[in-house]
C-alpha positions in Angstrom: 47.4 1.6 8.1 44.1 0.7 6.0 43.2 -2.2 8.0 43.4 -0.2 11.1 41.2 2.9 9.7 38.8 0.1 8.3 38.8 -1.6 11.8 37.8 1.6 13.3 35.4 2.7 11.0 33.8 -0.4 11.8 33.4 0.2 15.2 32.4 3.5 14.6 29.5 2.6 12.5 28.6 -0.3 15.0 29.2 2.0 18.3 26.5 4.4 16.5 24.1 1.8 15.8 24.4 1.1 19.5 23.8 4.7 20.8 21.2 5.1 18.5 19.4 1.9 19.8 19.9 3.3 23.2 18.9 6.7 22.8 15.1 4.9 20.9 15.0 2.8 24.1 15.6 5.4 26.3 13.4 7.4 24.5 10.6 5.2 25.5 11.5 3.6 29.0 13.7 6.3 30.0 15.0 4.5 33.1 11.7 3.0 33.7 8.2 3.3 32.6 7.2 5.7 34.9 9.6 8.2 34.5 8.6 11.9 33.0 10.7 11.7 29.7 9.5 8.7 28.5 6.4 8.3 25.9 4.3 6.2 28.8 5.0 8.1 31.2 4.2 11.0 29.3 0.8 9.5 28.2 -0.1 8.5 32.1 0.8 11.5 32.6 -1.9 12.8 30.1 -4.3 10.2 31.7 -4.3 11.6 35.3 -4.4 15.2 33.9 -6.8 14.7 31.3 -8.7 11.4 32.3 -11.6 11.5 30.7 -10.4 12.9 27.0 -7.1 10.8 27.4 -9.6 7.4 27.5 -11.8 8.5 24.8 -8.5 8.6 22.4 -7.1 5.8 23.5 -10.7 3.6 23.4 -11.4 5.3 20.0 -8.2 4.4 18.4 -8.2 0.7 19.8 -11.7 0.4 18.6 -10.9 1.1 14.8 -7.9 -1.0 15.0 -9.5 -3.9 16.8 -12.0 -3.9 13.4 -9.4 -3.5 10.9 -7.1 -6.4 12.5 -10.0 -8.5 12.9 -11.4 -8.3 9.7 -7.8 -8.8 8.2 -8.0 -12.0 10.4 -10.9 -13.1 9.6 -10.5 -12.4 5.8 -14.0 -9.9 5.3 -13.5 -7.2 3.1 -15.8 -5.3 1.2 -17.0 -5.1 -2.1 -13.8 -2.7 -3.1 -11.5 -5.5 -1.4 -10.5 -3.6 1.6 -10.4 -4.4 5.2 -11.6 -0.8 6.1 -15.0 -1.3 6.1 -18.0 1.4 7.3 -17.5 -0.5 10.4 -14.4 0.8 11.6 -15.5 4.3 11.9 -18.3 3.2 13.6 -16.3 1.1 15.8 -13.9 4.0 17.2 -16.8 6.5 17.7 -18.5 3.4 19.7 -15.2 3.5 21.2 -14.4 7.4 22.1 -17.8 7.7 23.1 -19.5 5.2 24.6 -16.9 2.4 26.2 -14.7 5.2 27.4 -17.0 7.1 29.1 -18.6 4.1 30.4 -15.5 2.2 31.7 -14.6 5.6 33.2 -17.1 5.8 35.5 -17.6 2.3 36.2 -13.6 2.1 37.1 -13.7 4.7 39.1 -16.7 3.6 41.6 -15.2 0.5 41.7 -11.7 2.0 43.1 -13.4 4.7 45.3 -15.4 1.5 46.7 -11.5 -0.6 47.6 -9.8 2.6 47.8 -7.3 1.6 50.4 -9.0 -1.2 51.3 -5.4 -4.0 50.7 -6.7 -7.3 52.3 -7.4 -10.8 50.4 -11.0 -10.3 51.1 -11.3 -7.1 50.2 -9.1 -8.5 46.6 -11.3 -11.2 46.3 -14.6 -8.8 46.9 -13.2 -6.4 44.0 -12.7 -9.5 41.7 -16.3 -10.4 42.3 -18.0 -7.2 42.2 -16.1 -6.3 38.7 -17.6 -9.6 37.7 -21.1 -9.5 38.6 -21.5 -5.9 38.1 -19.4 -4.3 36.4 -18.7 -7.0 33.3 -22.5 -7.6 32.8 -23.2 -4.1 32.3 -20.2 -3.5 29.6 -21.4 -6.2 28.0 -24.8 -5.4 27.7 -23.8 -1.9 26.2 -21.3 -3.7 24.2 -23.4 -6.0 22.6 -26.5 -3.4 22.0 -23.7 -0.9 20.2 -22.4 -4.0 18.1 -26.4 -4.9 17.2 -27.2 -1.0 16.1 -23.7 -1.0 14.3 -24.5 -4.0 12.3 -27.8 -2.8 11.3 -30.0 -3.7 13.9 -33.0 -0.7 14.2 -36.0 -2.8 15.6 -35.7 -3.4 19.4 -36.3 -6.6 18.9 -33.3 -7.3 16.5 -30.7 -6.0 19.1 -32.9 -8.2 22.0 -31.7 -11.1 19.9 -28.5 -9.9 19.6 -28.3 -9.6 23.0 -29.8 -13.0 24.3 -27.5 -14.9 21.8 -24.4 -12.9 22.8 -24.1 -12.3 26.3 -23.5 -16.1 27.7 -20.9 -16.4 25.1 -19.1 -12.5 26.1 -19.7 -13.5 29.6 -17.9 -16.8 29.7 -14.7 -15.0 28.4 -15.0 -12.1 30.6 -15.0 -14.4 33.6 -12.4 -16.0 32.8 -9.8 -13.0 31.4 -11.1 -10.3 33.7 -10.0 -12.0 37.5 -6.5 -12.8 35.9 -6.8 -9.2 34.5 -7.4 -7.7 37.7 -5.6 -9.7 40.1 -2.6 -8.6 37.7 -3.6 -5.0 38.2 -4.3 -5.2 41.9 -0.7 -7.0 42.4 1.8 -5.3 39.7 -0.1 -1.7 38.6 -0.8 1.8 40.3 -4.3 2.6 40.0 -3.8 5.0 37.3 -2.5 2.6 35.1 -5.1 0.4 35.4 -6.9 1.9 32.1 -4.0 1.6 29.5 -3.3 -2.2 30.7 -7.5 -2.9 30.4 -7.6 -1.4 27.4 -4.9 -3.3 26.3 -6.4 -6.7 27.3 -10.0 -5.6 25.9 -7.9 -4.7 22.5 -7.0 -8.8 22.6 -10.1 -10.4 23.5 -12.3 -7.7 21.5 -9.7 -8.7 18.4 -10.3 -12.3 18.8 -14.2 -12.1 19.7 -14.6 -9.6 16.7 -12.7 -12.3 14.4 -14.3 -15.5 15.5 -17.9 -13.3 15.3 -16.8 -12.9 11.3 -15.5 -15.8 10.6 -18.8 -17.7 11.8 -20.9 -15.0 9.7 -19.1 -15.7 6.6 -19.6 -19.4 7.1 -22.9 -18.8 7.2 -23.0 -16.8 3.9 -21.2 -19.0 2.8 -23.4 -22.1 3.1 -26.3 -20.0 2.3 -25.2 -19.4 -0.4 -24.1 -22.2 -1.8 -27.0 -23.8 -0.5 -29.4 -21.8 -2.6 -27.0 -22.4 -5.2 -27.3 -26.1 -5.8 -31.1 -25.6 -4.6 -31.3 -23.1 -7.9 -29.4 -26.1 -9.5 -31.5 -29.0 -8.8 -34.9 -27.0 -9.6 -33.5 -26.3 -13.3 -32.5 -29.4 -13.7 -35.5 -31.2 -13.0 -37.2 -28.7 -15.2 -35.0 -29.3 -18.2 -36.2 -33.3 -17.4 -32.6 -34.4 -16.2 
């Protein structure tokens, strides 16, 4: 009688772990992505009535993560020994209100241009067009925000910025965004388009951000120790080692 009241209690216990695993997945697929109930679909939902204030949270968000996770990558912290730095508030304003609104209205001329337009050509034109056009101009606006956000105030200070980043930027973006949008063009409705970019910017931003600190604290690095045995070698030779 006790083993079979432990054997079922068992189960019991097991079979709720089970329905409560289903009811979380449910929860957020809920028969597929794009059904009303589930947390996507409610935030599509969100992003076709709300389009605008929808990408500014998102972009925000993803901004001051990207600069946390990076700098956690990269190992930079501040002088308090934390990873959330000035830059990360910086980084979601940059994001809620400059890259959204930006990528808003560049996505959106892009897919009134192909809007129902389904051929290879017309594929191939959209990949193009979002490469010469559309990339360069992010980019641009990317790098000037990065430049003002580091510290940059003189126009010439985030011209530099600019002429050393944007080969560099542009070389990923050309190879990342014609996977990215033949993906989206093959796989996506058009309104989900944003979420998956911003989910592909979120990566390559996070890396980009990461290698960007890592080669800057090289640099302090061997600055400073360079100045450092420099300082070394000048008292030396006036003690009369």
């Amino acid at each position: 009688m006790s083993v079979k009241f432990s054997k079922e209690t068992v189960k019991s216990h097991v079979g709720g772990k089970e329905e409560l695993a289903h009811e979380v997945g449910e929860k957020l697929t809920k028969g597929g992505a794009m059904s009303m109930n589930g947390y996507l679909a409610a935030y599509l939902q969100q992003l076709q009535s709300n389009p605008l204030r929808t990408k500014m949270l998102t972009s925000g968000t993803l901004s001051g993560l990207q600069e946390i996770l990076a700098s956690w990558i990269a190992h930079d912290r501040n002088k308090h020994g934390h990873y959330f730095t000035s830059r990360v508030p910086k980084m979601a304003i940059y994001g809620a209100f400059i890259s959204a609104p930006l990528g808003h209205l560049l996505i959106n001329i892009l897919q009134k241009i192909f809007r129902g337009r389904t051929s290879l050509k017309a594929k191939i034109l959209q990949i193009l067009v979002s490469n010469l056009v559309i990339s360069p101009i992010q980019n641009t606006i990317y790098l000037i925000s990065m430049a003002i956000i580091a510290g940059a105030r003189e126009f010439h200070q985030v011209r530099a910025t600019v002429r050393a980043g944007f080969m560099p930027v542009m070389k990923v973006s050309w190879i990342t965004s014609p996977i990215a949008l033949a993906f989206a063009q093959k796989f996506l409705p058009e309104h989900a388009w944003v979420p998956f970019f911003n989910i592909v910017g979120f990566v390559i931003g996070t890396y980009v951000n990461a290698h960007t600190k890592k080669k800057r604290l090289a640099a302090l690095r061997r600055k400073h120790y360079g100045e450092g045995r420099s300082q070394s070698g000048r008292d030396d030779y006036g003690r009369g080692y």
